[in-house]
C-alpha positions in Angstrom: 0.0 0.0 0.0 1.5 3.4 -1.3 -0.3 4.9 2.0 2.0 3.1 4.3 4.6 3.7 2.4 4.1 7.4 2.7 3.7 7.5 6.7 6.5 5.3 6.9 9.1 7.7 5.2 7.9 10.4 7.2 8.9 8.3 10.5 12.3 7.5 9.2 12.5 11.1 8.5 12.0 12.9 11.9 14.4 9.5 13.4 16.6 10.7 11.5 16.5 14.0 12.5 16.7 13.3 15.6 19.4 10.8 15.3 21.2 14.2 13.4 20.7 16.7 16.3 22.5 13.4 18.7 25.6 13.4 16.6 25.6 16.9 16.4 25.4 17.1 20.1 28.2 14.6 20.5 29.1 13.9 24.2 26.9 16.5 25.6 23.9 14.1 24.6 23.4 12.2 27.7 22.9 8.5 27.6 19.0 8.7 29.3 18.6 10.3 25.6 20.6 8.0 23.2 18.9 5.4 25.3 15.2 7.2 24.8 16.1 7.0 21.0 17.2 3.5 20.7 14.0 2.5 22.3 12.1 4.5 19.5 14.4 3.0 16.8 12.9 -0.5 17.7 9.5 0.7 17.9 10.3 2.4 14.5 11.5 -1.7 13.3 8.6 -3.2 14.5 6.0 -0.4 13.3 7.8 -0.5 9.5 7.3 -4.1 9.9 4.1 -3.7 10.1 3.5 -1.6 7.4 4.8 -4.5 5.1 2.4 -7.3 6.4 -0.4 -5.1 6.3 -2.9 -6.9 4.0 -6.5 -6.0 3.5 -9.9 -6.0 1.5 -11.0 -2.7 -0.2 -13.5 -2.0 2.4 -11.4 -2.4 5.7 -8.5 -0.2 3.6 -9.6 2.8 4.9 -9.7 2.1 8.6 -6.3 0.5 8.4 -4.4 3.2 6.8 -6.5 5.6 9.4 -5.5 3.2 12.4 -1.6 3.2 10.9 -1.6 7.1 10.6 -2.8 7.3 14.5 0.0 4.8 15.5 2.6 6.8 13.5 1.2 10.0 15.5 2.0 8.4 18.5 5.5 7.6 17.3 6.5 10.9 15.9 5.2 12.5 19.3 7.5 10.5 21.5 10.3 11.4 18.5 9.8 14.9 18.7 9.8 14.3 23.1 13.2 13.4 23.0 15.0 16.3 24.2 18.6 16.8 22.9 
């Protein structure tokens, strides 16, 4: 699903963003925050995963992608919590 595909970009995006604004921090990035963002990194894996097993019928298609758009809501608010 092109959808998915779309939301799931825009998750790698702001990880890697983030992941940017770490390195550029260096060691003033404590580890409570490199740990914070590890922990959203697997969340990231298993959420992408999901986007590629996602199978459905034309009717449930909508409330899928609208489900998958909430859970990548969820994700990019804990991204954008992680305070560098």
């Amino acid at each position: 699903m092109r959808e998915t595909d779309a939301i799931v970009a825009e998750v790698r995006k702001a990880l890697a963003v983030k992941q940017e604004e770490i390195n550029k921090a260096g060691t003033s990035a404590i580890a409570f925050v490199k740990e914070a963002f590890k922990k959203r990194q697997k969340e990231f894996s298993r959420f992408e995963q999901t986007a590629f097993g996602l199978t459905c019928t034309a009717s449930q298609k909508p409330d899928i992608i609208e489900s998958y758009k909430k859970d990548a809501k969820v994700l990019l608010g804990e991204i954008s919590r992680i305070l560098v």
